[in-house]
C-alpha positions in Angstrom: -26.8 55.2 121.7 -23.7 56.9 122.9 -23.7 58.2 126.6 -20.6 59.9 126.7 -17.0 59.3 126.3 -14.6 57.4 128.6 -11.0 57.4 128.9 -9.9 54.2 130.4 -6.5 54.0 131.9 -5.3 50.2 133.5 -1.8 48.7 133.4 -3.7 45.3 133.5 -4.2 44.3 129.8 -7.1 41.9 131.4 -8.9 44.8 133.5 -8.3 47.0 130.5 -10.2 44.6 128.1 -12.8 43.3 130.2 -13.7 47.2 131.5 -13.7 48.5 128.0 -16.2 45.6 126.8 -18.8 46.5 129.1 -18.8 49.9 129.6 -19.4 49.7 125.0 -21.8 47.6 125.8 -23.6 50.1 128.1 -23.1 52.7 125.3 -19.8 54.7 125.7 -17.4 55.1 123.4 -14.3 54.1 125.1 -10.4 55.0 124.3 -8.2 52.7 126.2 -4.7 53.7 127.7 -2.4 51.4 129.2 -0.1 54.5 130.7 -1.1 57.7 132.1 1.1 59.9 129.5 -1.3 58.1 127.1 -4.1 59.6 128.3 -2.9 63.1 129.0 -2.7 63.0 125.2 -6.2 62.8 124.5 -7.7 65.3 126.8 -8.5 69.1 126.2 -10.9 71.8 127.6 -13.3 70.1 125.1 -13.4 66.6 126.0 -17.1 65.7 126.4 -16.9 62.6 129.0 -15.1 61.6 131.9 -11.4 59.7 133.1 -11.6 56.4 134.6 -7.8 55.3 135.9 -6.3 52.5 138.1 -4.8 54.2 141.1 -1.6 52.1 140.8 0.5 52.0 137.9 4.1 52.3 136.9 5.6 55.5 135.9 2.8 58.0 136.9 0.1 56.7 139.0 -3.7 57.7 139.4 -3.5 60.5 141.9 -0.9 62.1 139.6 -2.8 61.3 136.7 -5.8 62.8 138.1 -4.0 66.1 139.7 -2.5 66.6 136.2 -5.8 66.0 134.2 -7.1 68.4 136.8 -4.8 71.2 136.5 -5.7 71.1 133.0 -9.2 70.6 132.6 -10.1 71.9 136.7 -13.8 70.6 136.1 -13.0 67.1 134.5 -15.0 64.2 136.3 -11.8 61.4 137.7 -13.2 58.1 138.8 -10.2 56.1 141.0 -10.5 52.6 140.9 -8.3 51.1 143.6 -7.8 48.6 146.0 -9.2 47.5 149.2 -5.8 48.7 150.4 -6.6 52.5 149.2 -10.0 53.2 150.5 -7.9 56.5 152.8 -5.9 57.5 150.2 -9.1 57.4 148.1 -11.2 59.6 150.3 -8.2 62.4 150.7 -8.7 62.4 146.6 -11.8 63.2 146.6 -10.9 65.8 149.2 -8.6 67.0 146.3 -11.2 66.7 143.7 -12.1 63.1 142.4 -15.5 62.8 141.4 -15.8 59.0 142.6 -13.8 55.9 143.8 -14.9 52.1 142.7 -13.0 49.8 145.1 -11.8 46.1 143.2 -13.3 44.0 143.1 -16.1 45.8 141.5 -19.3 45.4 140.3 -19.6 46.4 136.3 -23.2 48.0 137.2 -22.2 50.4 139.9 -19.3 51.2 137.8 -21.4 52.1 134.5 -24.1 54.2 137.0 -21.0 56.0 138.2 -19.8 57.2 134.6 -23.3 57.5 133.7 -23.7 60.3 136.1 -20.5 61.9 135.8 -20.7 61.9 132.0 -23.9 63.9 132.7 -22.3 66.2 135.2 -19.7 67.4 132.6 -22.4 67.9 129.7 -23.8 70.0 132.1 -20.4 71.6 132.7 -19.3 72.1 129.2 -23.3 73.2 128.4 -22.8 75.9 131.4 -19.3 77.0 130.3 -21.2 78.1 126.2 -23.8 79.8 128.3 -21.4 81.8 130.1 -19.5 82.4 126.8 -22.6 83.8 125.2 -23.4 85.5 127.8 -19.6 87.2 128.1 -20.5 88.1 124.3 -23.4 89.3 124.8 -25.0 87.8 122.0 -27.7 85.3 121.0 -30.7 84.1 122.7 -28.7 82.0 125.2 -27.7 85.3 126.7 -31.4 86.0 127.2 -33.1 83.5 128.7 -30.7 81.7 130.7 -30.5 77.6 131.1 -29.4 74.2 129.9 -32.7 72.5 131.1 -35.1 70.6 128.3 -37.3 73.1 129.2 -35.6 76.0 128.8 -33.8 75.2 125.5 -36.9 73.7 124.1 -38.3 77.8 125.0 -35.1 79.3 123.5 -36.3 77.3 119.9 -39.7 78.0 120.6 -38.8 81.8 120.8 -36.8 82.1 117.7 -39.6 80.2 115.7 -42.8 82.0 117.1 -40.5 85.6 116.9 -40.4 85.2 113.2 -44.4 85.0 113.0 -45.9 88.2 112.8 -48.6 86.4 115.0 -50.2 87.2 118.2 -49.1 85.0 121.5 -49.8 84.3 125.0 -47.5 83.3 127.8 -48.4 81.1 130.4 -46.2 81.3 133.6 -46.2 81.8 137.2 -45.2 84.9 139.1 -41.3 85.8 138.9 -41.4 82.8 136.0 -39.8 85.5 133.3 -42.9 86.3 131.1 -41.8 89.8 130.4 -38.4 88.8 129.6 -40.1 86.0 126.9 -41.5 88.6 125.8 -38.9 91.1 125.1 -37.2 88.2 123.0 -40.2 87.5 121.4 -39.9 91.3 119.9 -36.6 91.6 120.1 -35.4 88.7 117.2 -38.3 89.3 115.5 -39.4 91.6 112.1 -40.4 94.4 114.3 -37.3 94.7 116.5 -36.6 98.4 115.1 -39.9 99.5 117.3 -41.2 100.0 120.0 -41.3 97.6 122.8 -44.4 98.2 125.3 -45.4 96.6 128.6 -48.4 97.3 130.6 -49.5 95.5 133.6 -52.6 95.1 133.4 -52.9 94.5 137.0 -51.6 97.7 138.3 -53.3 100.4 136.8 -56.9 100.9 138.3 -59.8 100.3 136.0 -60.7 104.2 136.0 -57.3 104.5 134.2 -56.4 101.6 131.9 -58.5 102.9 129.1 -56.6 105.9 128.7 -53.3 104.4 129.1 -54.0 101.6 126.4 -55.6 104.5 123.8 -54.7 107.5 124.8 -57.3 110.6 125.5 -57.9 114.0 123.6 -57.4 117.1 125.9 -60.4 117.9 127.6 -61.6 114.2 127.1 -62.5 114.2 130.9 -61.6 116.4 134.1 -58.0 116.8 134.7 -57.1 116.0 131.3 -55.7 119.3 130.2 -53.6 118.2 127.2 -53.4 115.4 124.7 -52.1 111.6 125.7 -50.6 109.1 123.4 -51.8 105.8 124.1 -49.7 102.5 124.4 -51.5 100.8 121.5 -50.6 103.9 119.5 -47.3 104.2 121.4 -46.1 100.1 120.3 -47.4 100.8 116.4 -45.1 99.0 114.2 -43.6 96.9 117.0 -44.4 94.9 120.0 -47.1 95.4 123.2 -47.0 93.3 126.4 -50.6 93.1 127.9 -49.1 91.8 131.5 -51.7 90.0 134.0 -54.4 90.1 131.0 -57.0 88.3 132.9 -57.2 91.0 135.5 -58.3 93.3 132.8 -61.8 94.5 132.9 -64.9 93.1 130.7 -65.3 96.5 129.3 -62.3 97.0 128.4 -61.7 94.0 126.4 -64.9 94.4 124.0 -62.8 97.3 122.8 -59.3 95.5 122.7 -60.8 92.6 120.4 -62.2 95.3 118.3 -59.2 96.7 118.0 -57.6 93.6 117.1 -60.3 93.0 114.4 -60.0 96.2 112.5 -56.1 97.2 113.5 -57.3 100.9 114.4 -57.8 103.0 118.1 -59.9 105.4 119.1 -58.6 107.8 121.8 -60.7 108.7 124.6 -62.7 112.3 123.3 -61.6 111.6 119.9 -63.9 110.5 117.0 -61.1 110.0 114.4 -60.0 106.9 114.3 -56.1 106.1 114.2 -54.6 103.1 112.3 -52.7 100.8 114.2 -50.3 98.0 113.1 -48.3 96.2 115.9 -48.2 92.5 117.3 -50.4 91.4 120.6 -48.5 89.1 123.6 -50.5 88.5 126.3 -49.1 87.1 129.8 -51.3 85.2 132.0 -51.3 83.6 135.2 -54.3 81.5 134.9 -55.5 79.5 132.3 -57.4 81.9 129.3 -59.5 79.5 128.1 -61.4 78.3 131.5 -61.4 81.7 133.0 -64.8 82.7 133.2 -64.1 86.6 133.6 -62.3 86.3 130.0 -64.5 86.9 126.4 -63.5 83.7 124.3 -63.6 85.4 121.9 -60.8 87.9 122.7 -58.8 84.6 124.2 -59.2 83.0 120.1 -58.3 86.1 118.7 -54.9 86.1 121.3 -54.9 82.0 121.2 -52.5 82.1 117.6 -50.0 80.6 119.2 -48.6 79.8 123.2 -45.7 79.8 125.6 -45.4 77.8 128.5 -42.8 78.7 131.2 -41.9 75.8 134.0 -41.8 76.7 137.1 -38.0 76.8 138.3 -38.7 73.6 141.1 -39.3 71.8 137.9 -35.6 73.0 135.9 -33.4 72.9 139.1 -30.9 72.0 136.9 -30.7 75.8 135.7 -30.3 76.7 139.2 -26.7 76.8 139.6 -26.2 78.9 136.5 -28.6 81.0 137.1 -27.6 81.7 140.6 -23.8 82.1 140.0 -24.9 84.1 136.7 -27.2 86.6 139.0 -24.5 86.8 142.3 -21.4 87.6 139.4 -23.3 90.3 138.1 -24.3 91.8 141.5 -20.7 91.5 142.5 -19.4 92.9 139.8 -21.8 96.1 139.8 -20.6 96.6 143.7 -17.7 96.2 143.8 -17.6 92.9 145.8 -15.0 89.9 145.5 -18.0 87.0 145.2 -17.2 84.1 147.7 -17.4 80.7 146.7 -20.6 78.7 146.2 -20.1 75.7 148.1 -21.6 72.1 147.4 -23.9 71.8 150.1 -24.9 76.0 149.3 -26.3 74.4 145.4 -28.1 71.4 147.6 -30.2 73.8 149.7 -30.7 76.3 146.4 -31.7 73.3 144.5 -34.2 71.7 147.2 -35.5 75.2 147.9 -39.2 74.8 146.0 -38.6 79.1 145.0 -42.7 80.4 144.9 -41.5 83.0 143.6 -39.1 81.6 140.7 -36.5 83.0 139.0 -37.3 86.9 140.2 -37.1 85.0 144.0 -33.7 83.4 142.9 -32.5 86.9 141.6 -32.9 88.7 144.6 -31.3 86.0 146.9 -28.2 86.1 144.5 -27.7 89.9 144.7 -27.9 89.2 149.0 -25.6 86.5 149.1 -22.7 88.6 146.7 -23.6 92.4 149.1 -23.5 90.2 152.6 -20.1 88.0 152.9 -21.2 86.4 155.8 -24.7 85.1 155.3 -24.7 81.6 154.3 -27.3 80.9 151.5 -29.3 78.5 153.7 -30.2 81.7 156.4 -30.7 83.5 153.0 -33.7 81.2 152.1 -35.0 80.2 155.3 -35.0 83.4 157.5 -37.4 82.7 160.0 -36.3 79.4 162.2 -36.8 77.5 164.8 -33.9 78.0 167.5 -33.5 74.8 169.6 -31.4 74.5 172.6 -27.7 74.0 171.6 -28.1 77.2 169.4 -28.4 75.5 166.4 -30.7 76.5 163.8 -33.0 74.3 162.1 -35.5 74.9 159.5 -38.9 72.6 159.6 -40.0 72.9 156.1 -37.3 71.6 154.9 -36.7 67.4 154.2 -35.8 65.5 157.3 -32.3 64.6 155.2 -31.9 68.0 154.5 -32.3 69.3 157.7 -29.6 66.6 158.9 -26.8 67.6 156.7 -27.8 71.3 157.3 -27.2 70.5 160.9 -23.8 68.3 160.5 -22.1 71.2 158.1 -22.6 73.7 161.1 -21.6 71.7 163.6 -18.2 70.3 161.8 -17.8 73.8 160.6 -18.2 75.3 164.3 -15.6 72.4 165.8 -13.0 73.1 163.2 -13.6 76.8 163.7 -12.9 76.5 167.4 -9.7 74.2 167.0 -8.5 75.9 164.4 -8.2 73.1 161.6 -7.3 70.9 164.3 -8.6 67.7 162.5 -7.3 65.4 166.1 -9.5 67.8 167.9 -12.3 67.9 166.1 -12.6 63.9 165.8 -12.0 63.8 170.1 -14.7 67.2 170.0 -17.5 65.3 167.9 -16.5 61.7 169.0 -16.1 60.7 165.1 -13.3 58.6 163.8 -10.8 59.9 161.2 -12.6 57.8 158.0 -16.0 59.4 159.2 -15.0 62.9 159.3 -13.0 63.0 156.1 -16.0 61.4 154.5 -18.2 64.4 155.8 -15.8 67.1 155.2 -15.9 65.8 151.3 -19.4 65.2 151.3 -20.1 69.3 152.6 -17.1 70.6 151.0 -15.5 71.7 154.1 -11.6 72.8 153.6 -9.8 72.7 157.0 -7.7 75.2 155.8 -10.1 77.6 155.4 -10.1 77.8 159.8 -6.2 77.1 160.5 -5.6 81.1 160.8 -8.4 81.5 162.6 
């Protein structure tokens, strides 16, 4: 099994062959580099894994290895191994970007974990970075239905495949989940993409009315109707229709969808002439079909050919941060607006956030957080919380850890705001030794820079 790939730099001919063994044994392929230059020769914008390098070396050592490497590939994951010695000097590099430190003597374990993760961190990268290609070229599924979760690839495949089916389908999801935007695909890279595409929520038009929209109505068919209506069935012939919310739809009404179905012809309210119809049925549902009692089984077989099911986005948050960023660009870019940067500890509250109302939810907190430049994306999610004395606000549904590191960003980012980027300051404000608060301001992301001109 290969887990990634690892570029191992170590002036140490020992360390070099002892670290290599084991990390092949854990599963990664390894290329071994007894000098920096050596390794700077292997990487590109497509290298798949991860650099692991000695901090001290002859020639160039690992801080300039890993600023270089950096300054190529910006979102490459560094791991420094150093010396007791180096802890500081570790801690201002990952300040300046290094994913990890392993301090000597180390344990091969911890050291294998560590890779393990980054190498997943950059699959995730490189996965994000052909997303955002696709979705630059507007082309493909992957600009559709947006994501590098299992799920959410395994629904990209399951799209394509059921699309070239002239078969009916029903998607299970819940509210904001993207059912209608399945759907659209589903129609869309399928036979009858040349035609019509037709939603109806079934849901939101009152009972007195869906009949008429779904077949249409002769003039005079019933007061008020003064002139002939086209119906959606008749409307989506030769393509696609979207029954939305389909087990809100009246009894009555679906006796005469199944028939319908059976014998591909409509019959307009008024009208005894019966109109052929040839299109392709996708249902959306909420609730389960095939327990609800309000729903004819026989209807739910006749839709049952084949099924969807769309996670909930608490179980993908791994699609979050593309999906946000994706969402706040486009916003930004539609207004106007120079989008701020999403911070570290902004993704931790996104992706603890459990979103009841999915992906539509997520949406419309991207578009706030690009149109309002001060709003931080925690106040954007929780806007109703408890205010304690000391001003600080505090939000109780969240985790106890959460609420924590919540507290500790404002509070660091409130001191350094008030002494200007004066780190000396801040440490005799909060009481917190240098180690300490260098550790938190790496942990939340927190640049003093960003408050020396304030």
């Amino acid at each position: 099994m290969n887990r990634g790939q690892v570029i191992l730099v170590d002036d140490d001919p020992l360390i070099r062959q002892s670290t290599s063994q084991w990390l092949q044994m854990a599963g990664f392929e390894v290329i071994v580099c007894e000098r920096a230059a050596e390794a700077l020769a292997h990487l590109n914008e497509a290298f798949p894994g991860v650099l692991v390098s000695d901090v001290r070396m002859p020639e160039m050592d690992g801080l300039e290895l890993m600023m270089e490497a950096r300054h190529r590939i910006p979102e490459l994951p560094v791991i420094l191994i150093t010396g007791h010695g180096d802890v500081d000097m570790a801690i201002g590099a990952m300040r300046d970007g290094a994913y990890d430190f392993i301090e000597k003597p180390f344990i091969p374990e911890r050291l294998v974990e560590t890779i393990n993760r980054a190498c997943e961190k950059r699959r995730l990268v490189l996965e994000n970075l052909r997303l955002q290609q696709d979705l630059a070229s507007h082309s493909g599924i992957d600009s559709k239905i947006i994501g590098i979760s299992p799920a959410i690839q395994k629904m990209r495949q399951d799209i394509l495949k059921y699309a070239a089916l002239n078969t009916n389908v029903i998607i299970y999801g819940e509210t904001g989940s993207g059912k209608e935007l399945v759907a659209q695909c589903l129609h869309e890279f399928s036979p009858r993409s040349e035609c019509n595409f037709v939603p109806i929520n079934c849901g939101a038009i009152p009972e007195t009315l869906i009949e008429t929209e779904l077949f249409g109505h002769e003039a005079g068919a019933f007061t008020g109707a003064s002139k002939k209506r086209t119906g959606k069935f008749q409307h989506a012939d030769g393509g696609t229709l979207l029954l939305d919310e389909i087990e809100s739809m009246p009894a009555s009404l679906q006796v005469k969808i199944l028939r319908s179905l059976q014998e591909g012809v409509i019959e307009p309210l008024g009208s005894n002439k019966q109109i052929p119809v040839d299109l392709r049925i996708v249902a959306a549902s909420k609730a389960d079909l095939s327990v609800e009692e309000s729903f004819r089984q026989d209807l739910y077989y006749r839709l049952n050919v084949s099924c969807l099911y769309l996670s909930p986005l608490r179980e993908r948050t791994e699609d979050i941060p593309l999906l946000f960023e994706y969402y706040a660009a486009q916003s930004a870019a539609q207004h106007g607006r120079e989008l701020r940067r999403v911070t570290r500890q902004d993704m931790t509250n996104l992706q603890q956030y459990a979103w009841p109302g999915n992906v539509r939810e997520l949406k419309n907190i991207a578009v706030r957080y690009a149109l309002d430049g001060s709003l931080p994306v925690v106040d954007l999610l929780y806007p109703e919380t408890i205010e304690p004395v000391g001003g600080a606000q505090i939000d109780t549904s969240l985790s106890l850890g959460a609420q924590v590191a919540n507290f500790e960003y404002k509070v660091i980012c409130e001191a350094l705001r008030q002494h200007r980027g004066n780190i000396k300051a801040v440490m005799e404000m909060l009481d917190l030794p240098r180690r300490t608060l260098n550790q938190k301001m790496v942990k939340y992301q927190i640049e003093r820079t960003d408050y020396i001109d304030e």
